[in-house]
GUKEDREN-765414 format. One record per residue (C-alpha): x, y, z; residue in one letter. Coordinates in steps of 0.1 Angstrom, whole numbers, plus 5000, padded with zeros to 4 digits. Each point is the difference from the previous one (the first is absolute). Layout:
BEGIN
XYZA/...
***
This chain:
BEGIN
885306573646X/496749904984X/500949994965X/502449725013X/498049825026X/497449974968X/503149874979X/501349755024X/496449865002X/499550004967X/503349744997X/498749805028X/496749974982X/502149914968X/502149735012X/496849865020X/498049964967X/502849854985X/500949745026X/495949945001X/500350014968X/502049645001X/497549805023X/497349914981X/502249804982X/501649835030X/497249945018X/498549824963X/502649755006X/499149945037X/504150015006X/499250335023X/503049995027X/499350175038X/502550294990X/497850124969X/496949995024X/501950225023X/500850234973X/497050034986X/498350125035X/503050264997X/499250124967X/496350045012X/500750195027X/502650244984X/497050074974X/497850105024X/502350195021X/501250194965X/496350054986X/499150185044X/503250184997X/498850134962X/496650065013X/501150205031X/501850214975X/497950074978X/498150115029X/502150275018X/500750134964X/496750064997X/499250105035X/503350254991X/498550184969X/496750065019X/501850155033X/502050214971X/497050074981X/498450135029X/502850215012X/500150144970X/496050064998X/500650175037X/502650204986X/497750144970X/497350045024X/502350235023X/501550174971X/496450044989X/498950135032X/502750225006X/499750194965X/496449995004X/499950185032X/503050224989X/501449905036X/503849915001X/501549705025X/502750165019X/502249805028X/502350205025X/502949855017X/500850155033X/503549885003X/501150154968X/497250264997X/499849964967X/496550024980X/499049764971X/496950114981X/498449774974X/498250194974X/497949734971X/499750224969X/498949894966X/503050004974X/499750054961X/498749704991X/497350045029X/501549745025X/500150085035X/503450025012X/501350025032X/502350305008X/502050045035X/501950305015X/502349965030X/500450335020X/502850065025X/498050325009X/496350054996X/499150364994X/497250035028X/498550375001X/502350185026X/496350125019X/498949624995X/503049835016X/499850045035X/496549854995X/500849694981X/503149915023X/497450005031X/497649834981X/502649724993X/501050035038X/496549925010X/499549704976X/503349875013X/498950055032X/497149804998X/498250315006X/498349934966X/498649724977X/501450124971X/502650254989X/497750284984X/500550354985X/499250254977X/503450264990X/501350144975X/502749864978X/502350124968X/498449844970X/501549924967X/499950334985X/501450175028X/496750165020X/498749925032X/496949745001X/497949865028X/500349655006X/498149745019X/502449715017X/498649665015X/502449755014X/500949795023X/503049765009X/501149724978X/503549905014X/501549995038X/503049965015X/501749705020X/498550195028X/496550104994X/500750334986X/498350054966X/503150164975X/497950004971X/496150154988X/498149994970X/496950084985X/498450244974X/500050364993X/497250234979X/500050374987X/497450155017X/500550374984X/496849964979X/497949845034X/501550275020X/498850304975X/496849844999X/499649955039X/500950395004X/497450064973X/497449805020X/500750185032X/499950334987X/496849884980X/498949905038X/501050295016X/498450244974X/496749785004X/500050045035X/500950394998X/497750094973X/497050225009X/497549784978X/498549715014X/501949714983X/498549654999X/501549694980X/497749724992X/499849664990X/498349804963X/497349955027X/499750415009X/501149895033X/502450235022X/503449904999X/501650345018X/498850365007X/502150325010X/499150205031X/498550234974X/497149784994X/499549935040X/499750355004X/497750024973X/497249705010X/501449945033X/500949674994X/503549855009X/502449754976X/498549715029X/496550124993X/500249964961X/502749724992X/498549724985X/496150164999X/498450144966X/500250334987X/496350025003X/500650055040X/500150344988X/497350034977X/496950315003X/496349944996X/500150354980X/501049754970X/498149684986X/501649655003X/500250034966X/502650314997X/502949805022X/499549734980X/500050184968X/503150165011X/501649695010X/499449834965X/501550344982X/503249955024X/500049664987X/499550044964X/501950384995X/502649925028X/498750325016X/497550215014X/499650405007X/497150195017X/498150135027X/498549775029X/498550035031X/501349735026X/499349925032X/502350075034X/499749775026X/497750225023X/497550014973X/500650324986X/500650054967X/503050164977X/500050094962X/503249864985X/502150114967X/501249634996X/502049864974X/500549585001X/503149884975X/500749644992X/503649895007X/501249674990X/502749805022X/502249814981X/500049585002X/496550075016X/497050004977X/497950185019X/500250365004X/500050275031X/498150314996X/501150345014X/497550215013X/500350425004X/497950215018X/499250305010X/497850185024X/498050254979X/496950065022X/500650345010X/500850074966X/496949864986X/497950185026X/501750364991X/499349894962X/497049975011X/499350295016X/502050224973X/497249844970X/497150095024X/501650315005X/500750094965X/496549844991X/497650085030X/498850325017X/501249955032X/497050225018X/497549784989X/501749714982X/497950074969X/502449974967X/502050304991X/500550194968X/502649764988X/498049675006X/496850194983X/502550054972X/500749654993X/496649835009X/498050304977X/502849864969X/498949665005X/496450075004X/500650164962X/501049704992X/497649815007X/497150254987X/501450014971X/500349645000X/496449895006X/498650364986X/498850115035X/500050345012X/501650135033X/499450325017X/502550175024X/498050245028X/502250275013X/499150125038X/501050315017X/498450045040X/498450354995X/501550275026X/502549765019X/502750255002X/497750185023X/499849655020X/503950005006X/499950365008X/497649995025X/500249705015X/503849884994X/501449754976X/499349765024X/496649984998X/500450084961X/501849644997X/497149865020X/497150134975X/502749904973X/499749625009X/496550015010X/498950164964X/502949734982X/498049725018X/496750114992X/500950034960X/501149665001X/496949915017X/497850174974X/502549894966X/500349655016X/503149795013X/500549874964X/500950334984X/502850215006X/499350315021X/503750214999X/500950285019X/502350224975X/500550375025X/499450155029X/495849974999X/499649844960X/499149694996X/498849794969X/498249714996X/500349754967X/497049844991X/500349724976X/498149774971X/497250264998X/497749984967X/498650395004X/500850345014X/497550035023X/501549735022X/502850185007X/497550325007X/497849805021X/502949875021X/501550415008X/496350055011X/499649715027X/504050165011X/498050335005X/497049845016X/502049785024X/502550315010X/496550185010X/500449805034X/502550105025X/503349835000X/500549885034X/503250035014X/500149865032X/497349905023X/499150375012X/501150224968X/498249994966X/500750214968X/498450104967X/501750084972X/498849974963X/502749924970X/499550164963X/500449724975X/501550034962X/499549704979X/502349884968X/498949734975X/502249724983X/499650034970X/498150314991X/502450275017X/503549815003X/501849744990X/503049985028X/500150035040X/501350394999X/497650134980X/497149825016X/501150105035X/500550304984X/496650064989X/498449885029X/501750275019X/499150284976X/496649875002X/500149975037X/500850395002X/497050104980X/498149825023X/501250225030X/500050274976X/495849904996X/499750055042X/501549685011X/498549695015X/498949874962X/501849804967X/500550104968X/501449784973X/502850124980X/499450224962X/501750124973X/498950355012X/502149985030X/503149914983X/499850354989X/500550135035X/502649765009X/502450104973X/499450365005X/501049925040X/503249824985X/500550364973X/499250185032X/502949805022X/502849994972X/499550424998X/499950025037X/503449895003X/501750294975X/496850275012X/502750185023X/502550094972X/497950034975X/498550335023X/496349924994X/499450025036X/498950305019X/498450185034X/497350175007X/499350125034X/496950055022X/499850235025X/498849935038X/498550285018X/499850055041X/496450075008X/500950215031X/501350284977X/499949964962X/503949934995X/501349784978X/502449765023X/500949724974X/499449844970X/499849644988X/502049904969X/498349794972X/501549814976X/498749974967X/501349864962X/499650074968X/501049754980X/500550104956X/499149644996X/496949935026X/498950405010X/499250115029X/499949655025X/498350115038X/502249885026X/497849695012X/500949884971X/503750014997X/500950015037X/498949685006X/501849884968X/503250165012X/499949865032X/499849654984X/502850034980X/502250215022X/500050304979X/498750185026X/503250055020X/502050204972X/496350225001X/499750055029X/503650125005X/499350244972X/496950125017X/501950095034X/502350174979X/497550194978X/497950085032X/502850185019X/501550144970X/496550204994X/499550095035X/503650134998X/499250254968X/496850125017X/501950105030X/502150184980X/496850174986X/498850135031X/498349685011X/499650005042X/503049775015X/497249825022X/498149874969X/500949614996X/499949744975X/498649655005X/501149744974X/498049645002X/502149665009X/499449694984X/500649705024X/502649864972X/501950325006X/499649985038X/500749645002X/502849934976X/501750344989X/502450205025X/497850255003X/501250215024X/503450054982X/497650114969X/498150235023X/503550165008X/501150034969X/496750204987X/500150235026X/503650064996X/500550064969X/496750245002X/501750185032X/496749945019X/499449905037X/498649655012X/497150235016X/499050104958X/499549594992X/497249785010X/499749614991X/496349864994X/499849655004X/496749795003X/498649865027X/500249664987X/503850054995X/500850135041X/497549725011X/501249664979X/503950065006X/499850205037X/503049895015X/501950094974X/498350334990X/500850125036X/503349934995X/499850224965X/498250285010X/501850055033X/503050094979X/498350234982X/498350205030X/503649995008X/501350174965X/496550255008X/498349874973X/496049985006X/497849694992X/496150014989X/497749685004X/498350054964X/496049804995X/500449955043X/496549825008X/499849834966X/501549685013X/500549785036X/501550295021X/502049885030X/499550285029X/503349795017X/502650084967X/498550334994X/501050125036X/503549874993X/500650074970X/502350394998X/497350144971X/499150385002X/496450014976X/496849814996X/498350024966X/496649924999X/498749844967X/497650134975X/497449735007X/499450135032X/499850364995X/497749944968X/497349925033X/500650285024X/496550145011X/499950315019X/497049815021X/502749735006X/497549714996X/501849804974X/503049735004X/502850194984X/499250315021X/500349745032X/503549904984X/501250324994X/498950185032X/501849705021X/503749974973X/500150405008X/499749915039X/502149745002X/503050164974X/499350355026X/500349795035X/503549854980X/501250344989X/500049914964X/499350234977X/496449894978X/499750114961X/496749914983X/500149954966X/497649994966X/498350315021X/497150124972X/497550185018X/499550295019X/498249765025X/503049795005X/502150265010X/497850175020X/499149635020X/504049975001X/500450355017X/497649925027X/502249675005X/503050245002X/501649784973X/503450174993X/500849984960X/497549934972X/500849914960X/497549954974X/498550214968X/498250245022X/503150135009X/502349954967X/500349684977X/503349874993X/502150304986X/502950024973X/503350095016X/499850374991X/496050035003X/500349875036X/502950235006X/497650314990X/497449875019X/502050005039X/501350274991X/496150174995X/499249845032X/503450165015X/498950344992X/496249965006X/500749825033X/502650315005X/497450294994X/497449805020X/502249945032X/500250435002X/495849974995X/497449905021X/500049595001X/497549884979X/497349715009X/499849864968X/502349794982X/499450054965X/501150405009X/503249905007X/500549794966X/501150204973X/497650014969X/499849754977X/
***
């Protein structure tokens, strides 16, 4: 229609120019009739009605091409948009329920092309379809804006995938009723997966036990578990929005959060200890670790902060290193923190060519302090003699408490011996005044102090401690209360203690020990009612060793309970064969206990054993034990020696008087003897003027008014045992009456007294003692 409207005007125009074209020449000759007027108007106004009609043309073609163009643009923009968002347009006619989808996919040349599906039957998820039809009820309804839901739907390779549908109604009927929706559709698999993940990341957050806080670029709080409320006390409403420096401890510098803000920064994380602040004030040691996570599209990043509460931790840590490096009696360092603080003071002598000295302190006689007066008020003089070291060494130097009463002190940057000397004597001088213990109780006690130089005796912390030590037991060997600086000289005695130890341990197979027995006599009429069995060694390697030397050693290395089994067994084995020889069935055997034996050792199944394998009765056996052993460990020596009163085994109180007798225990305790030591009967005057004889007089008393039996030993003198007579004392031992016999030499000699006292019972009694002994 327009190509011919342009055509028909475009003869109209022709035949106007033409007829035009005549007129000049008419109207040159003036002979212009009315008709040719009339005909030129025409012509004039068919050109101008031809050139509008051209014009208007030209201008709805144009107006054409842009309404195409920009249907066409809107077309690429939707196909753009749909392939972009990877949503397809779908349109659903209710009439014909029948689905058309409209997929825009890129073909091989990479144009967007439009694909469309029409489905008679949509394969909705059978679980998903009762929901979609009553969400398309609602929407149809007017119950809903728009037509929304999320199902599940068979995709193109034949599994189920979630999908999101927005629509709403593009076509109604003649009567209102709409008969046709449309609108767009997305897989939302992926966003589901992810939204699961973020609720399980959000209910793991909430569940964790670690306080959880997430934070912004600016460290601000962004959300906290009920972890972290617990933790400070703060709630989500209380942190939200405020800085992480709410929480922040005076126990740290400014400087350290913002230190550890700058490494989260720069590292992307953050792991250590800190201490931060709960709401009431108090304060918590975290284990926190701060991460960096980056949010994509967003350029700046979230932080992730972990912690965890580890106060109670740090406290047992804490209380663990002081225990493993502190005496806990009197906080002083222990052996193990001497260790390492004696290396490093090595170190540095070395270093600047310094000496150090390393004093070794043992409290003279305190085992007589727990025995008398109770561990109790032992621990009390312990602290109050660690304090006043320290006060005499000085807070600066380490004063370390390494056993039960040893201490050492570590003197540092000296230039000369005699500091070191100088400082053990102000330690003795200042232990001359009494420690107080309390307000009403003072005590005095003296230490013996052994010194060791770095580096004229040692080189390393074991051999200067161990110096000091052997030095230290010279100087108690010297009469206590003094120092004495380690020697070469006494190296000599300390390996000959180690030879001695090593040959301890093999001394019962080996057979080099042996017995001898000495005999106790009963003053009322001459007989010979026990003896006491003594141990002795002879060693090929060392000789003859007395037994205050090796005793003690035994009982230090344990050695002494395989001895003193063999001893019970020797003991009862000899008493058997001189029963056998003619020996009186009353004559008894006591055997000394050491406290190691009585303490750790079941020594009342040993006892047993001796005396059955020997075929001897309980009555033939006594036990000597020390006083100090009954006294320090009461409670559980009644216990012990209860059993054997039971069994019918006798118990002798050897030394009694020598240390801090308790009248109390002694009543209590099921013991049969009292032995009185040598140091008192080495003072018996027949006048009875002297301190001993006081002593001994009042020990025989009291053991009498108890019904103990009393035995005085180291009896010498004629004196003696005449004093002891008068006192009615009931047993006496010593080399007036017979030294420590040989087995078969003390077997001839009760047997002598058998016979003499035999003879003499059919005789007249004598009055003197020394008839009734048999000759020398």
């Amino acid at each position: 229609m327009g190509k011919e409207l342009f055509s028909a005007a475009g003869t109209i125009l022709g035949s106007a120019q033409r007829t035009l074209a005549t007129v000049p020449a008419v109207a040159v000759s003036g002979n212009l009739p009315g008709s040719h007027y009339l005909l030129l108007v025409l012509v004039a106004l068919v050109l101008v009605l031809a050139g509008t009609t051209l014009i208007n043309y030209r201008r709805r073609e144009r107006v054409q091409r842009e309404h195409l163009s920009e249907t066409h643009e809107r077309e690429q923009r939707l196909r753009l948009s749909l392939w972009a968002s990877n949503e397809l347009y779908w349109q659903y006619d209710l009439r014909s329920r029948e689905l058309e989808t409209t997929r825009v996919l890129p073909d091989q040349a990479n144009d967007l092309v439009v694909y469309s599906i029409l489905d008679t039957n949509p394969q909705i998820h059978p679980d998903d379809l009762q929901d979609v039809l009553q969400r398309l009820r609602e929407y149809l309804q007017g119950k809903s804006a728009i037509f929304l839901s999320e199902h599940r739907m068979l995709g193109d390779a034949g599994q189920w995938q979630w999908m999101l549908l927005r629509g709403r109604a593009v076509e109604y009927s003649d009567d209102g009723r709409v008969v046709r929706i449309a609108g767009t559709a997305r897989n939302v698999e992926s966003l589901r997966e992810l939204e699961s993940q973020r609720q399980i990341a959000a209910k793991v957050m909430h569940s964790m036990a670690e306080s959880v806080a997430v934070l912004d670029a600016q460290f601000h709080f962004v959300t906290v578990n009920p972890a972290f409320s617990q933790m400070t006390g703060y709630t989500a409403e209380d942190v939200v929005g405020e800085d992480a420096a709410l929480i922040n401890s005076t126990r740290h510098d400014p400087q350290f959060y913002a230190d550890v803000r700058n490494a989260v920064r720069n590292n992307g994380s953050w792991v250590g200890n800190m201490w931060q602040q709960r709401k009431d004030g108090s304060v918590v040691l975290c284990a926190m670790q701060c991460n960096q996570i980056e949010q994509s599209g967003a350029a700046a990043p979230l932080y992730v902060l972990v912690a965890n509460d580890i106060t109670e931790r740090h406290r047992i840590e804490q209380e663990l290193r002081y225990l493993a490096n502190f005496d806990t009696l009197t906080g002083l360092p222990n052996r193990t923190l001497l260790a390492e603080r004696l290396s490093r003071a090595i170190v540095n002598a070395r270093r600047k060519g310094n000496k150090l000295a390393l004093l070794f302190l043992d409290l003279d006689n305190f085992k007589d302090v727990n025995d008398s007066l109770g561990h109790a008020t032992g621990d009390r003089v312990l602290r109050a003699a660690a304090q006043r070291l320290q006060d005499v060494v000085g807070a600066e130097r380490t004063v370390a408490r390494v056993s039960g009463d040893e201490f050492t002190a570590l003197l540092e940057d000296l230039h000369d011996a005699s500091e070191a000397e100088a400082c053990a004597q102000r330690i003795l001088t200042a232990f001359d005044a009494p420690l107080r213990l309390d307000d009403r109780f003072e005590f005095t006690i003296t230490p013996s102090i052994g010194i060791s130089l770095f580096p004229e005796h040692a080189q390393v912390p074991t051999d200067l401690l161990k110096y000091a030590d052997t030095a230290m037991y010279h100087a108690k060997a010297a009469g206590k209360r003094t120092c004495m600086c380690y020697t070469d000289s006494m190296a000599v005695d300390l390996r000959r203690r180690a030879h001695l130890i090593s040959s301890l341990r093999r001394v019962v197979e080996r057979g080099e020990l042996r017995l001898v027995f000495q005999p106790q006599q009963v003053l009322a009429d001459g007989r010979i009612d026990a003896v006491e069995a003594l141990l002795r060694w002879d060693s090929p390697e060392h000789g003859s060793i007395q037994p205050d030397q090796f005793i003690p050693l035994a009982e230090d290395c344990g050695a002494i309970l395989p001895i003193g089994e063999w001893v019970l067994q020797e003991a009862c084995r000899t008493l058997a064969a001189w029963q056998r020889a003619g020996v009186s069935t009353q004559l008894s055997v006591s055997v000394n206990v050491s406290a190691l034996q009585f303490l750790r050792s079941d020594l009342t199944q040993t006892v047993h054993a001796a005396l059955t394998q020997s075929h001897l009765p309980p009555s033939a056996l006594e036990l000597e034990l020390t006083e100090s052993v009954l006294m320090a460990n009461a409670d559980v020596a009644t216990e012990r020696l209860q059993a054997f009163r039971e069994m019918g085994v006798s118990i002798a109180v050897d030394d009694f008087g020598t240390g801090y007798s308790s009248l109390a225990y002694l009543h209590r305790l099921p013991i049969n003897t009292l032995k009185i030591d040598k140091a008192f009967v080495d003072g018996l005057q027949l006048s009875g003027d002297s301190e001993d004889t006081t002593i001994t007089t009042t020990i025989i008393a009291m053991a009498r008014s108890l019904g103990l039996l009393v035995v005085a030993e180291g009896v010498e003198t004629p004196e003696q045992l005449t004093f002891l007579q008068q006192q009615h004392c009931d047993l006496a031992q010593g080399y007036l009456i017979s030294p420590p016999l040989e087995a078969d030499a003390c077997l001839r000699f009760i047997l002598d007294v058998q016979q003499h006292t035999a003879r003499h019972a059919l005789a007249q009694p004598t009055t003197h003692l020394d008839q009734a002994l048999p000759p020398a």
